[in-house]
C-alpha positions in Angstrom: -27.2 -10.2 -4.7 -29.2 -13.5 -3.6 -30.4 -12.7 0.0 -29.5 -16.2 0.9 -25.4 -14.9 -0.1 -26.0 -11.9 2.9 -28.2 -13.9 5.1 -25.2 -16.6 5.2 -22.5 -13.9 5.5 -24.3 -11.7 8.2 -25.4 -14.6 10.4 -24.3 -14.8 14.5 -20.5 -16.0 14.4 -19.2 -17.8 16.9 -17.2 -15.1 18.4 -20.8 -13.0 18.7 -22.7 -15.6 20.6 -19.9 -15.2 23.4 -19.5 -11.7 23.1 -23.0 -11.9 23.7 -22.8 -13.7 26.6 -20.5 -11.7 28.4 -17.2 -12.5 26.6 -14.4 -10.3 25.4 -12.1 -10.4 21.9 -9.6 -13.2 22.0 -6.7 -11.3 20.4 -5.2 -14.9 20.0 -7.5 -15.9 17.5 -6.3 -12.7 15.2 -3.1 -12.5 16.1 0.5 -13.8 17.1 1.5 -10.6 18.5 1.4 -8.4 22.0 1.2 -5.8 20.1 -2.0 -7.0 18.4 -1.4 -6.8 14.7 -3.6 -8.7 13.5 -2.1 -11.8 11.4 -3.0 -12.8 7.8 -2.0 -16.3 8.1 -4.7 -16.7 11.1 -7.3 -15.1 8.4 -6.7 -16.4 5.2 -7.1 -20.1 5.4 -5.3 -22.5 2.7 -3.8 -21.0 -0.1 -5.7 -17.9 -0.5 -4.1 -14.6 -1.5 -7.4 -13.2 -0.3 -10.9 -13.6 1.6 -13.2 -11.4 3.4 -14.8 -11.7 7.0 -17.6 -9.9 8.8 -17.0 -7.3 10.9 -17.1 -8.4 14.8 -20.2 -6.7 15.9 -21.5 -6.0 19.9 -18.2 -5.0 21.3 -15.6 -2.2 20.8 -12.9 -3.7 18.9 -9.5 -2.6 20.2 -6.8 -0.6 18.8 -5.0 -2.9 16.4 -2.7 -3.1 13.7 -2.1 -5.3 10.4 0.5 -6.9 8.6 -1.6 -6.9 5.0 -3.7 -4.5 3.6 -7.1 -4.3 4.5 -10.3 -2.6 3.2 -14.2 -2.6 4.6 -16.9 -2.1 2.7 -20.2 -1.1 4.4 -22.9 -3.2 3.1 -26.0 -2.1 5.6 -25.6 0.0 8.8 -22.6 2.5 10.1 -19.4 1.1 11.5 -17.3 3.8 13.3 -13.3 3.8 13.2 -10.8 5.4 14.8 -7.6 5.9 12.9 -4.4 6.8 14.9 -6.8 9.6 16.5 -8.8 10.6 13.8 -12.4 9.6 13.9 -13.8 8.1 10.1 -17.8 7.4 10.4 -18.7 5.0 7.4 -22.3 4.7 5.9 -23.8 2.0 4.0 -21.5 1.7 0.9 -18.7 3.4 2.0 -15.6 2.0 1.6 -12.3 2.6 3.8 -8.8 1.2 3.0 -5.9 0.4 5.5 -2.3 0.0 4.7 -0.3 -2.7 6.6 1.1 0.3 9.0 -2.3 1.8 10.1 -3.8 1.1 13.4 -7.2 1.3 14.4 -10.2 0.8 16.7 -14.0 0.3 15.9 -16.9 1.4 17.7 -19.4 -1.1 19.2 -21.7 -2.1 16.1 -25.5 -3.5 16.0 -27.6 -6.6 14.6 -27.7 -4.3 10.9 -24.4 -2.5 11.3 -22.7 -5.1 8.7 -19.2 -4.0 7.9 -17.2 -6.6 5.7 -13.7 -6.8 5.8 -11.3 -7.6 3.0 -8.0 -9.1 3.7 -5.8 -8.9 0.5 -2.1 -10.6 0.7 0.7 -8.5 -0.4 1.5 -11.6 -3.0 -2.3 -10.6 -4.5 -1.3 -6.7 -4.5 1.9 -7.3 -5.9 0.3 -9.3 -8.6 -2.6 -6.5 -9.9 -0.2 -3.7 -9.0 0.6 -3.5 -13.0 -3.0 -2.4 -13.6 -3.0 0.4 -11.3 0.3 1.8 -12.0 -1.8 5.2 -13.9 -3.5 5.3 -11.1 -1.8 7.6 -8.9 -3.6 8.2 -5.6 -4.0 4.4 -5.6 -0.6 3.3 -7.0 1.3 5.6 -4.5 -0.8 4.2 -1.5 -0.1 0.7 -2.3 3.8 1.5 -3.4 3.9 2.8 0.5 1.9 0.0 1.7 4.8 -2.2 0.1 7.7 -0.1 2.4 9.3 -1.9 5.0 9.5 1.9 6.7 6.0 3.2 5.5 3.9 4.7 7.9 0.1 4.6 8.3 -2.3 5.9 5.5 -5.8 5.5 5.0 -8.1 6.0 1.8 -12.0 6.7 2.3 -14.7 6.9 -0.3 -18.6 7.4 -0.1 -19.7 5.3 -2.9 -23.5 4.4 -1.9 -24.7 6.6 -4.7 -22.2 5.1 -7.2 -24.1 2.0 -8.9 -21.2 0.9 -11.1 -19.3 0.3 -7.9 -22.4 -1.0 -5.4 -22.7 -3.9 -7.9 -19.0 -4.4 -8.5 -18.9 -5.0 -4.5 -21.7 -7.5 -4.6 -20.0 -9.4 -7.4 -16.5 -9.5 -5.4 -18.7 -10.5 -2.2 -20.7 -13.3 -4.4 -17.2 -14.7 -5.9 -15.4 -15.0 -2.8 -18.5 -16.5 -1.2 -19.9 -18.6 -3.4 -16.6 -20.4 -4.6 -15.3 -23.3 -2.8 -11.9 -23.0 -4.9 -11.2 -19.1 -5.3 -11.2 -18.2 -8.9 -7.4 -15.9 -8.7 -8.0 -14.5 -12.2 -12.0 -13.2 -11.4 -10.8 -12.0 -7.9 -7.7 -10.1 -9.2 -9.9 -8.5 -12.0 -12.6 -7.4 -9.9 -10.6 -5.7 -6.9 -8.1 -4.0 -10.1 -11.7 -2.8 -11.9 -12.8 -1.9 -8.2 -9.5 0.4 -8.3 -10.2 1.8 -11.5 -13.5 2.2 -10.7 -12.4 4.2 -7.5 -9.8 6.9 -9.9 -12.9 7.5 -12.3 -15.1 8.3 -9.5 -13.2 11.1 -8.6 -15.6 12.8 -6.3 -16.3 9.6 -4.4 -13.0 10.3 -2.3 -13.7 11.9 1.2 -10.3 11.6 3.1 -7.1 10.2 2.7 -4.5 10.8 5.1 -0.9 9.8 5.5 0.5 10.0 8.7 4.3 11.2 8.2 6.8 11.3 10.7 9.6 14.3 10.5 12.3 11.5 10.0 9.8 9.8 7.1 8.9 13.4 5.7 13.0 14.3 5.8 13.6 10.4 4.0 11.3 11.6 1.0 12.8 14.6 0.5 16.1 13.8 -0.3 15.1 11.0 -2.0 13.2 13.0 -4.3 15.7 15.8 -4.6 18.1 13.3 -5.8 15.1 11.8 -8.2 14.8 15.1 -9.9 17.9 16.6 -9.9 20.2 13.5 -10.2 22.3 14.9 -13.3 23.7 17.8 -11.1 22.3 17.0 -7.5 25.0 17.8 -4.9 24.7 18.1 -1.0 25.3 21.7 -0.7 22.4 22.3 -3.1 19.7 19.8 -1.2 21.5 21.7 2.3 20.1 25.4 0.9 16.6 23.6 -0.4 15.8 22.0 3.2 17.9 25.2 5.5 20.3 22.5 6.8 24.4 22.9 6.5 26.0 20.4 5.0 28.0 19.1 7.3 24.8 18.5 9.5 22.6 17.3 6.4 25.2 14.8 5.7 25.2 13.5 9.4 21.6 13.5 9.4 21.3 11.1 6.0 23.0 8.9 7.0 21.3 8.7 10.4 18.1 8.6 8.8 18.9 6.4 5.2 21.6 4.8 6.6 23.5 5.6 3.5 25.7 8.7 2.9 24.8 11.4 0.0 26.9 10.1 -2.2 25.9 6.9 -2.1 22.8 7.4 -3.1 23.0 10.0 -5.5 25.4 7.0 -7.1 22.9 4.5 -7.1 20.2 7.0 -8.6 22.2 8.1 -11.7 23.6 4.1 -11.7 19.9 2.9 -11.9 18.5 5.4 -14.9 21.6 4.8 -16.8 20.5 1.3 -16.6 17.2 1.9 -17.9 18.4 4.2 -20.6 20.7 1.0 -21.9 17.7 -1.3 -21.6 14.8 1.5 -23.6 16.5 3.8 -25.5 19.2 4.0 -28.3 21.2 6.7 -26.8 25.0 5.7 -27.1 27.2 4.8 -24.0 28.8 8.3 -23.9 25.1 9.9 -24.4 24.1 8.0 -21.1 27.0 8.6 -19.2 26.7 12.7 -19.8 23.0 12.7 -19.4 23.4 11.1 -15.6 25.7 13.3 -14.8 29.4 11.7 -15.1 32.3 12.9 -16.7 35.2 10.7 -15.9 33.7 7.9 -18.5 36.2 4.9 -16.8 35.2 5.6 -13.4 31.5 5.3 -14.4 32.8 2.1 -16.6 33.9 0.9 -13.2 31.2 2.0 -10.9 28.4 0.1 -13.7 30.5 -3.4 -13.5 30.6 -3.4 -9.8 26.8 -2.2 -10.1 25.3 -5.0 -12.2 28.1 -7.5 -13.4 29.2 -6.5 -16.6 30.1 -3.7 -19.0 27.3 -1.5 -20.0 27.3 -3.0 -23.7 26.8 -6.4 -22.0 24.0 -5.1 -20.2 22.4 -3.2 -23.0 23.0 -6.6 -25.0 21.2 -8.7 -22.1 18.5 -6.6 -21.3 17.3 -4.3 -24.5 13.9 -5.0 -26.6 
C-alpha cells in the first residue's frame, strides 16, 4: 500500500493531541448513550453503510458497547482487548470481530500500536449476507448479530502469515480511503471475499466465543427441538429431552419466548409448509401430512389466517 495511504491514516487525531495533553475520552463524541454504546450515526458520516477509523491510542479506552458490528484489523503494533472478561491480545494482522451485543475495553496503545477499526451498518451486512450464507461459522455469527435478543460473540483470527488476506486488508483500507464517493459494489465485494477468505483459511481462527445466558441457551433449545422435530414435536417430548415437567416447561416458554408451545410449534410447521408450496411439487395433502397435520380443514384454516389466502393461491403467487 502507498506509504502516503498509512502515513495519512495513522497521523495524530485530534482526540490524541488532547489525550496527550492531559485529556480524557469524550464519550459524547461516540455516543448518545449513558450506557456508552457507541453510535454508528456519530461514526459513519453521510450516506455511508460503512467506514473505518483509527484506533484511539495513549489512553485506556473504556468498557463500551455497539449498536453495529465492528471488526479491527491490526496493521502494525498489538492492541489489547478485553471482552466481557476475557482478555484477546492481537498482533500485527490479526483481525477480531464484534457483534452489536459485545462490550469491550482496550488497553492503552503506542505511537506504532495502529489498530483500525471497521464500522459496518447492518443495512451493508444485510446486503452481502447472501454470499456468506455457506459459510457457517460466519453466517451464524452475523444471523445472531441480526437478533434483537442476541448476546455478545466475538470471532478472532491470526492472519499475519496469510498473504491472500494481508493484501485483501490493504485493498479494503486503500478503497475506503482513497474514495471521496464510496464505491458500495467494491466495498461489499471485498469485505464478502474478506469472509470467504476467512472460511478457507481454516486454521487462521484462534477463538470465538459466544456468551450465552441460561434463558438464551433454554430459547435455542426449544427452538431447535421444534426445528427438527416439527412433524411430531410435542411438549411432553421436549419436557423428557431438557429434564423439565411439562407443566413447568410450558410456564417457562412462555416466560422466556413469550409464546406458548403450541404456538410455536404452529408457526414452525405453518412456515415449511409454506416453502414446500413455493419449491417443491408435492400436493396439498403431501404437505399437510409431511408437517405433521391431520385434520386437513383445520390446517386449511390455520394457512388463510397465516398468510391470506388458500394454500393453492399461495402456491400460485409464490412458486418458480
Amino acid at each position: 500500500m502507498e506509504q502516503t495511504i498509512i502515513e495519512k491514516l495513522t497521523r495524530l487525531s485530534e482526540e490524541e493531541r488532547e489525550i496527550l495533553g492531559g485529556g480524557k475520552i469524550q464519550k459524547t463524541d461516540y455516543s448518545f448513550s449513558e450506557k456508552f454504546i457507541v453510535n454508528s450515526k456519530k461514526l459513519l458520516g453521510g450516506d455511508k453503510q460503512m467506514d473505518m477509523r483509527l484506533h484511539t491510542r495513549f489512553i485506556d479506552f473504556p468498557e463500551h458497547g455497539h449498536d453495529y458490528m465492528e471488526f479491527m484489523y491490526v496493521y502494525s503494533g498489538k492492541i489489547v482487548h478485553t471482552v466481557n472478561g476475557t482478555r484477546i491480545a492481537l498482533q500485527s494482522g490479526d483481525i477480531l470481530f464484534l457483534n452489536k451485543h459485545a462490550r469491550h475495553s482496550i488497553a492503552r496503545a503506542g505511537q506504532d500500536d495502529v489498530g483500525i477499526n471497521f464500522i459496518l451498518s447492518n443495512a451493508f451486512l444485510q446486503y452481502i449476507f447472501h454470499n456468506v450464507e455457506n459459510n457457517p461459522v460466519i453466517s451464524q455469527f452475523l444471523t445472531r448479530n441480526f437478533d434483537p435478543n442476541g448476546e455478545a460473540e466475538y470471532l478472532y483470527f491470526r492472519t499475519k502469515d496469510i498473504f491472500p488476506i494481508r493484501n485483501l486488508m490493504d485493498n479494503l483500507i486503500y478503497g475506503i480511503a482513497e474514495s471521496e464517493k464510496q464505491d458500495h459494489t467494491l466495498l461489499t465485494q471485498l469485505v464478502a471475499l474478506l469472509f470467504c477468505y476467512l472460511a478457507h483459511y481454516r486454521e487462521t481462527i484462534a477463538n470465538a466465543y459466544h456468551f450465552s445466558s441460561p434463558e438464551t441457551q433454554f430459547r435455542n433449545d426449544v427452538l431447535s427441538y421444534i426445528r427438527q422435530t416439527y412433524p411430531t414435536a410435542s411438549l411432553s417430548d421436549l419436557g423428557h429431552s431438557l429434564g423439565y415437567n411439562p407443566v413447568y416447561l410450558s410456564r417457562k416458554i412462555l416466560r422466556v419466548l413469550h409464546k406458548n408451545f403450541q404456538d410455536l410449534l404452529q408457526e414452525e410447521r405453518l412456515a415449511v409448509a409454506a416453502k414446500l408450496l413455493s419449491s417443491t411439487r408435492l400436493n396439498v395433502d403431501e404437505i399437510i401430512r409431511t408437517v405433521g397435520y391431520e385434520n386437513k380443514t383445520h390446517f386449511h384454516a390455520l394457512f388463510k389466517k397465516t398468510y391470506g389466502m388458500t394454500p393453492y393461491a399461495y402456491r400460485k403467487k409464490h412458486s418458480a
